[in-house]
C-alpha positions in Angstrom: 3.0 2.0 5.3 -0.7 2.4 3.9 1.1 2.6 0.4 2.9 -0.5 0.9 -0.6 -2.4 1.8 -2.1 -1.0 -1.1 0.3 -2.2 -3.5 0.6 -5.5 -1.8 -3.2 -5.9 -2.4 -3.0 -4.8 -5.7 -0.3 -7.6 -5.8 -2.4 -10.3 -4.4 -5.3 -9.1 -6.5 -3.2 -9.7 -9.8 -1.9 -12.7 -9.0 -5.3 -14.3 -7.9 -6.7 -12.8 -10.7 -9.4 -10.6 -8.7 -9.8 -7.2 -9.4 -8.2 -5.1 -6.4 -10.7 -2.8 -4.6 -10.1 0.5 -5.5 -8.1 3.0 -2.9 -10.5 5.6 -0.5 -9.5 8.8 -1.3 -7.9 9.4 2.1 -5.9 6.9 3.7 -7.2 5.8 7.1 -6.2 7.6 10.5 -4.2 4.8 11.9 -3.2 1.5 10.3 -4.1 -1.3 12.1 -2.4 -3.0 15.7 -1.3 -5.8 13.3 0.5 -3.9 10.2 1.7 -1.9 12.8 4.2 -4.7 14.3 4.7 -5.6 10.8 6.3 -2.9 10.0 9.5 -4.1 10.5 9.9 -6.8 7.6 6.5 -5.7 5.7 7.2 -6.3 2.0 9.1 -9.3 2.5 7.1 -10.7 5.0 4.0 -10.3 3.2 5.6 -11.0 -0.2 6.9 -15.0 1.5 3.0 -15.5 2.6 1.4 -14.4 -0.4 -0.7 -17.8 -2.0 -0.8 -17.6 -6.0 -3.9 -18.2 -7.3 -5.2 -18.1 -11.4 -8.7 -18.6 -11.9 -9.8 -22.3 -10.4 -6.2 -23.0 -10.0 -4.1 -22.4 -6.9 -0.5 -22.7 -7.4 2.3 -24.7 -5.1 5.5 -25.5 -4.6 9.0 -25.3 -2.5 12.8 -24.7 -2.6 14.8 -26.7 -0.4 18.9 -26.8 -0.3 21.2 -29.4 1.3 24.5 -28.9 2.9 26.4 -31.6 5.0 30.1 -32.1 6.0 31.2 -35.6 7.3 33.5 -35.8 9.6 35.4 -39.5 9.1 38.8 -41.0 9.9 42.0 -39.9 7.9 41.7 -42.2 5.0 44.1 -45.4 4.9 45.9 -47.4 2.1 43.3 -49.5 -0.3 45.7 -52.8 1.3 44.7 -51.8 5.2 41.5 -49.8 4.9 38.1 -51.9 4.1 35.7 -48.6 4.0 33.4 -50.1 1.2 30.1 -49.8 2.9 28.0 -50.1 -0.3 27.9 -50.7 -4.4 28.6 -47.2 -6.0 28.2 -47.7 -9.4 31.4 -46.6 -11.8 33.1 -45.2 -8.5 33.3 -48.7 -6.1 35.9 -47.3 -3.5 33.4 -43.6 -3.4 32.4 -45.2 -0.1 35.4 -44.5 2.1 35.5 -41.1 1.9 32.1 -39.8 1.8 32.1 -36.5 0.2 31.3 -32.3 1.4 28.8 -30.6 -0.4 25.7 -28.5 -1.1 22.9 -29.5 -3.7 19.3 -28.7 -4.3 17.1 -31.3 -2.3 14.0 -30.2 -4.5 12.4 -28.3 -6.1 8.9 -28.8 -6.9 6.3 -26.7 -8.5 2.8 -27.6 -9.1 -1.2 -26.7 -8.9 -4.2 -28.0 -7.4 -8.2 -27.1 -7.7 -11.3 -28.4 -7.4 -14.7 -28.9 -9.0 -17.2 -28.7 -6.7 -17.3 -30.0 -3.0 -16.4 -33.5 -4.2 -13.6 -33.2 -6.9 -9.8 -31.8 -6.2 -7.0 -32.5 -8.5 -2.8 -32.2 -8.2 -0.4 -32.0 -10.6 3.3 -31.2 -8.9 6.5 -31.8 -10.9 10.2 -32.0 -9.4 13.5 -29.8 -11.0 15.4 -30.8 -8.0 18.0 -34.0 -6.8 21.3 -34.2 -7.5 21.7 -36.6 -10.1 18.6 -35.1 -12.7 18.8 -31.1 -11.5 16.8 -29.2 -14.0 15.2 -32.5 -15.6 11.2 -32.2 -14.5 10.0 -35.2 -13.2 6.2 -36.2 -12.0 5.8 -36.2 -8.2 2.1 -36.0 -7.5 -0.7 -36.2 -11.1 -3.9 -37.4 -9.3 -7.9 -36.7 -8.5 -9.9 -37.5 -5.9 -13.8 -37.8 -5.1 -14.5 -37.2 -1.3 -17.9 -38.0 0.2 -17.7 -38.0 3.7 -16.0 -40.1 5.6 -14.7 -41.4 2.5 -12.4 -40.9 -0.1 -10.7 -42.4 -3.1 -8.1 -41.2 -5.2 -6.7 -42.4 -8.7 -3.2 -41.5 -10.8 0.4 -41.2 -9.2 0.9 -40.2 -5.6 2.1 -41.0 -2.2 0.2 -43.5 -1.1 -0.4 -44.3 2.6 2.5 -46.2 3.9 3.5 -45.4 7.3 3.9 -42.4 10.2 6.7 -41.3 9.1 6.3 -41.5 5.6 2.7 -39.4 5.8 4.9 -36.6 7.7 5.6 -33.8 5.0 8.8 -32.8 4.1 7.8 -29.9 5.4 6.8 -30.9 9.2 9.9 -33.9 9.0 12.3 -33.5 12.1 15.4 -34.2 9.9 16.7 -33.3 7.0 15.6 -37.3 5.9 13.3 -40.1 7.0 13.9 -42.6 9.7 16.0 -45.4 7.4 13.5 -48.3 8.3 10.4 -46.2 7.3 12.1 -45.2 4.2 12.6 -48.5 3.4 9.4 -49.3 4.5 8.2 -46.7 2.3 9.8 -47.6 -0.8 8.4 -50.8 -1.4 5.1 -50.0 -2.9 5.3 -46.5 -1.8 7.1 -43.1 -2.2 6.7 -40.1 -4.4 5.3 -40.6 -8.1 3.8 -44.2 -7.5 1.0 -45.0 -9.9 -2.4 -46.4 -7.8 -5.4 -46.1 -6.2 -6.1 -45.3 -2.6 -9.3 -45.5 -0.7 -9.3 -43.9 2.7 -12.4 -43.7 5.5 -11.4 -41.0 8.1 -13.6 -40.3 11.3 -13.2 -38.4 14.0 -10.2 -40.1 16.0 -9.8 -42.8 13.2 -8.3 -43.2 9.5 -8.4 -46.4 7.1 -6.6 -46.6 4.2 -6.5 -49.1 1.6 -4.2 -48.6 -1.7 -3.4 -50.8 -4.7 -0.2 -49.7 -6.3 1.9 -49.9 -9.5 5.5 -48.4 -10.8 6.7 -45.0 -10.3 6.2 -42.9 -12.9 9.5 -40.7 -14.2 11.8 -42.8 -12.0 14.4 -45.3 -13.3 15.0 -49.1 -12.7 14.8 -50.0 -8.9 13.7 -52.9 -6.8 9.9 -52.2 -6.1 7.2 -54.5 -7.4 4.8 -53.4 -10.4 2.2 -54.1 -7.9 1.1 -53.7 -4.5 -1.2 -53.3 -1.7 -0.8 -51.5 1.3 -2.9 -50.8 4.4 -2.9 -48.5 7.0 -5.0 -47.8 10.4 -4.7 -45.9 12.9 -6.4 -44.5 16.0 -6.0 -41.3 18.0 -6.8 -40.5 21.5 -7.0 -37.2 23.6 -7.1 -37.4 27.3 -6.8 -34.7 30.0 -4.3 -32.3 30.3 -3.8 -31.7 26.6 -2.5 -35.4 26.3 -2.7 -37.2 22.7 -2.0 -40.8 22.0 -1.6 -42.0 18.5 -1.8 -45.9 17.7 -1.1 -47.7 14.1 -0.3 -50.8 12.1 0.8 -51.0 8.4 1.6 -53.0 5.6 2.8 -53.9 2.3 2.8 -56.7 0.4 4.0 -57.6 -3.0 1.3 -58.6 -5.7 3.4 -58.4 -9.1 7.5 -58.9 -9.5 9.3 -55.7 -10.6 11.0 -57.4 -13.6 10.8 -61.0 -15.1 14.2 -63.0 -15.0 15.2 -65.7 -17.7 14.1 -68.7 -16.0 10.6 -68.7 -17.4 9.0 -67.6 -14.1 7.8 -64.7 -13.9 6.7 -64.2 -10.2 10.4 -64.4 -9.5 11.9 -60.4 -8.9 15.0 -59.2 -7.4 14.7 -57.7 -4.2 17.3 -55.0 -2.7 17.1 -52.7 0.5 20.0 -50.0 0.4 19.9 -46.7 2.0 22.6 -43.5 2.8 22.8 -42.5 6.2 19.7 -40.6 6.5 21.9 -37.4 4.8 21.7 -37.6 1.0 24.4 -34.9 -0.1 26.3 -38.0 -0.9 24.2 -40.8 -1.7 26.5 -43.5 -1.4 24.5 -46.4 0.5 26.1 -47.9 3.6 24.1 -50.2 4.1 23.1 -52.9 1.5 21.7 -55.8 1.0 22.7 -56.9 -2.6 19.9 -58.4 -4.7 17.8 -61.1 -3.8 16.1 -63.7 -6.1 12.8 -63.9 -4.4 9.0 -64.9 -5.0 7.3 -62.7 -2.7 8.3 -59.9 -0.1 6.3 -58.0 2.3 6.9 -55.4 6.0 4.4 -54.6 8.6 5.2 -51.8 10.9 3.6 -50.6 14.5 3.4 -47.2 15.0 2.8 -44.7 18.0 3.0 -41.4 19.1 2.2 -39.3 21.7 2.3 -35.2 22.8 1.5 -33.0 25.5 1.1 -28.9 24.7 4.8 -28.3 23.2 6.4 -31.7 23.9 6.3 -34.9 20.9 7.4 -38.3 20.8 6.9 -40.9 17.7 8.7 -44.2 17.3 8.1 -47.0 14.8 9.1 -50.5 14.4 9.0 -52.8 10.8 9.5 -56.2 10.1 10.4 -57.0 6.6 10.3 -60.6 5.1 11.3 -61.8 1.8 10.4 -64.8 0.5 13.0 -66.1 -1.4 13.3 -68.0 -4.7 16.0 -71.7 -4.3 18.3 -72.5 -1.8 19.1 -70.2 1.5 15.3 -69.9 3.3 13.5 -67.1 4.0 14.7 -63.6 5.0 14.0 -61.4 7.9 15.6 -57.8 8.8 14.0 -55.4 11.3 14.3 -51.5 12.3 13.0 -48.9 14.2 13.3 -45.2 15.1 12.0 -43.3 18.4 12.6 -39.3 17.6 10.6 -36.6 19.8 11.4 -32.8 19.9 10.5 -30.0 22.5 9.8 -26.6 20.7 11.5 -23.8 22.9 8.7 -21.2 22.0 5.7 -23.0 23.4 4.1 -23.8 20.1 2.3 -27.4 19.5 2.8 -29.3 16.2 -0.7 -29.7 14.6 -2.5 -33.2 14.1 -3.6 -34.2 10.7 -6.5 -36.8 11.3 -7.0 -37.4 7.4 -3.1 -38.0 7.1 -2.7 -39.4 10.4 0.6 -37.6 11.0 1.9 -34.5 12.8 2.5 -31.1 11.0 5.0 -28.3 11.8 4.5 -25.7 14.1 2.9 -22.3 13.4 4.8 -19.9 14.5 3.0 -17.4 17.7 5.2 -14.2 16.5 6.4 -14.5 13.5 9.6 -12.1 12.4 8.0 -9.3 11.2 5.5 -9.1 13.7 6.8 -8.6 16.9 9.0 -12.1 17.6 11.3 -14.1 16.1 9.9 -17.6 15.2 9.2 -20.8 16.6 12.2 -22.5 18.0 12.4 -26.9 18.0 14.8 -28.7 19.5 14.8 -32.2 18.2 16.1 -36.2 18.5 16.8 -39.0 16.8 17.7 -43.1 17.4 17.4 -45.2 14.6 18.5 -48.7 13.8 18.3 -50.8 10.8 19.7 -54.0 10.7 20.2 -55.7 7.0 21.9 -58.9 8.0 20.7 -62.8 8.3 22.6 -65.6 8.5 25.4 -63.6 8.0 28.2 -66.1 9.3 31.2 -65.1 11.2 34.1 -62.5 11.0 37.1 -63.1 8.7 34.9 -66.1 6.8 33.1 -65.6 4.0 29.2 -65.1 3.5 27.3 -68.8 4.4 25.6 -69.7 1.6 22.2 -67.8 1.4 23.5 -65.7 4.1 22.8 -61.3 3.6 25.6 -59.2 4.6 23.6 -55.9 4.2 24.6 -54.4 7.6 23.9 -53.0 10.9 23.2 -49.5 11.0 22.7 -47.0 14.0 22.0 -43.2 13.9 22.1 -40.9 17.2 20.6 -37.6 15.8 20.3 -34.2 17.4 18.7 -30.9 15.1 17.5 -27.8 15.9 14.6 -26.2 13.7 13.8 -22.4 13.2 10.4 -21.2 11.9 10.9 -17.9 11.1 7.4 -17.1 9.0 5.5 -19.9 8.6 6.3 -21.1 4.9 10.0 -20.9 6.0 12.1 -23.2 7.2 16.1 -23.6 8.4 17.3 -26.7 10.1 20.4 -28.3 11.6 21.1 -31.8 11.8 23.9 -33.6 14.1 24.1 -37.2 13.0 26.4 -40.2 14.8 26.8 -42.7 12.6 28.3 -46.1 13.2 27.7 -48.9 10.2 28.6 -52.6 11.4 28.9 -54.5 8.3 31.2 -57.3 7.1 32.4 -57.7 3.4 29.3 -60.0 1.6 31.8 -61.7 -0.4 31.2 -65.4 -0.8 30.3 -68.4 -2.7 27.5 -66.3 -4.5 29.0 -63.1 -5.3 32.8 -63.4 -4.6 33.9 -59.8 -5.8 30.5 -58.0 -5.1 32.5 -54.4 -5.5 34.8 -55.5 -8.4 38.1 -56.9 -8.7 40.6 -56.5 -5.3 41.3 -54.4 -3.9 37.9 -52.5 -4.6 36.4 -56.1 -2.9 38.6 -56.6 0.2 39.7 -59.8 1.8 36.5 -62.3 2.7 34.6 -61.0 5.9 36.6 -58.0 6.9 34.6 -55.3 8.3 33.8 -52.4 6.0 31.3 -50.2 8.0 32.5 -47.0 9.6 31.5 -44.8 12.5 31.6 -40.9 11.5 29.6 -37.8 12.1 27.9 -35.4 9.8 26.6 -31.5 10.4 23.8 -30.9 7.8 21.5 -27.9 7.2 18.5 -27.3 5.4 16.7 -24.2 4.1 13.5 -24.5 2.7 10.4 -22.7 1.8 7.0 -23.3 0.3 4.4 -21.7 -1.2 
């Protein structure tokens, strides 16, 4: 045993660049209490937990793979079964079979350091996703200046957008976000985005205010090439261990994502489109097509609450885009309440600077007398993509959206084993309500029949998916 800790120091030592201390000449009498229950899982443990360090530089990153299998209906004839649910490019009829399968989610690998007690800087880069595995890609190139209680940071990030989207993928209940934070996320958000971000955190308060550009590394999509976004939230804690978390946020569109021929250029094409919070197949079931617009924007309530091992958090958004000609305005809404009880007696941790809750740490970790924390976990989320969308067996009004009505009943169980490693299960009840957008503006949306179906059948689907993750981070 007292061999193993020396060479795991000498190991640490190396890695962080410090000279290890040299070994006394005879070992010690006992080792102590805490190698002792350690014993068991030692050099793994210890190997999982060690932090890599050169220099000023302290390096990150984590692994995480996807499974899922959907469980859907025998499929039917292309004449009798309407199972679109969404554009898949090259592939139109994808959609009504959803497809098994494993993939690496991500895999990111980075550093960070700072410069003082005012200056920290990130680079991470992504290998992972299943469409550019092996290609890196920029997630996070930024610096920051802190002088308390403010902060401002500068170069391509996740900017502030919402609960849910300030949750790590390492402290998320399910294996994805809550589709109407997502979506909320996405426009002017999400991983990569070019900005600035000023934030004022205080004890039970945070502020943040970010002006934000493309994403850097990512291809053509529907978010502006500006924005700005706010955030603010309050926390409370009350007796018996009891805290209350309050928030509003918002986005809204400064710049168009692309100019279109007419000669005006504050016109952009707006699209929402998400999979069913499981991304093993990415095939979107819920769509809204692309909308000419001038402007588009979502504000979104948040709250929270825990007491000791027990968590609930539900949001609600608003999106409106403001469209360009003939139809009026548009409105879709969404929300999610999720909450989880962790079986062990832990407490997930409050960030006040993120404004989010964090995994659990686990009391007895394997390899030192226990097995883990232990979360049990739920999910209801609703995300309705439709307005003025006219009636079944008709097609689309004119100016109507078709994108769907979507509704997730989730149920996962999370295991903690050592507290950079995580496995979770994910139960998901999917049911998609969504008639065929054909019509006067876009009559065969998913190509010539039958890959577009008669006008206003309905092409949603209810199904069920089993999904695990594993994941770990360093």
């Amino acid at each position: 045993m007292y061999a193993l800790a020396t060479t795991s120091a000498a190991l640490a030592a190396a890695v962080s660049g410090e000279q290890a201390p040299a070994a006394p000449a005879t070992p010690p009498a006992a080792p102590p209490a805490d190698a002792q229950a350690d014993d068991g899982g030692f050099s793994l443990g210890s190997l999982l937990d060690l932090d890599f360090q050169l220099g000023p530089w302290t390096f990150h990153g984590y692994l995480q793979y996807d499974g899922a299998i959907y469980d859907q209906a025998a499929e039917g004839p292309p004449e009798g079964d309407f199972r679109r649910g969404g554009v898949h490019l090259g592939d139109p009829l994808r959609a009504r079979n959803l497809n098994d399968g494993s993939y690496l989610r991500r895999a990111r690998l980075g550093w960070e350091g700072s410069h003082g007690d005012h200056f920290a800087y990130r680079a991470m880069f992504e290998f992972g996703d299943a469409d550019e595995a092996g290609e890196a890609r920029i997630a996070e190139v930024w610096a920051s200046y802190l002088r308390k209680p403010y902060s401002i940071r500068i170069g391509a990030f996740s900017p502030p957008t919402n609960m849910e989207g300030a949750t790590s993928s390492d402290s998320n209940l399910f294996l994805e976000r809550a589709t109407a934070a997502d979506l909320a996320r996405s426009l002017g958000g999400g991983d990569g985005r070019v900005g600035v971000t000023v934030r004022r955190v205080v004890p039970g308060s945070m502020i943040a205010l970010s002006l934000t550009g493309p994403q850097l590394d990512a291809g053509e999509d529907y978010a502006p090439r500006a924005a700005i976004l706010g955030r603010y939230t309050r926390a409370f804690k009350g007796r018996n261990d009891y805290r209350i978390h309050l928030g509003v946020n918002g986005t809204y569109v400064l710049a168009p994502a692309s100019e279109q021929d007419s000669g005006r250029p504050e016109r952009f094409p707006v699209r929402f489109l998400n999979t069913p919070e499981i991304d093993v197949d990415d095939t979107p079931l819920i769509d809204t097509g692309e909308i000419d617009a001038d402007r588009a924007q979502v504000l979104g309530l948040e709250f929270a609450a825990q007491r000791r091992n027990f968590y609930l958090q539900a949001e609600g958004f608003l999106f409106g885009v403001d469209r360009h000609g003939p139809g009026g305005d548009l409105r879709f809404g969404g929300y999610y309440v999720q909450g989880s009880w962790i079986l062990t007696g832990e407490t997930r941790r409050f960030d006040q600077s993120l404004a989010a809750f964090s995994f659990p740490k686990p009391l007895a970790p394997i390899g030192k007398g226990g097995w883990g924390a232990l979360e049990l976990a739920f999910r209801y989320s609703l995300m309705d993509l439709d307005d003025h969308e006219g009636a079944a067996g008709q097609p689309t009004p004119l100016g109507g959206v078709r994108g769907g009505r979507q509704q997730i009943l989730g149920a996962a169980l999370l295991w903690y084993p050592r507290p950079r490693v995580r496995v979770m299960a994910n139960y998901l009840h999917v049911d998609v309500d969504r008639l065929n957008p054909a019509g006067i503006d876009d009559p065969a949306p998913f190509g010539a029949p039958p890959a577009t179906p008669p006008p206003g059948v309905q092409i949603g689907q209810t199904f069920n998916i089993l999904a695990v993750r594993i994941r770990y981070s360093f």
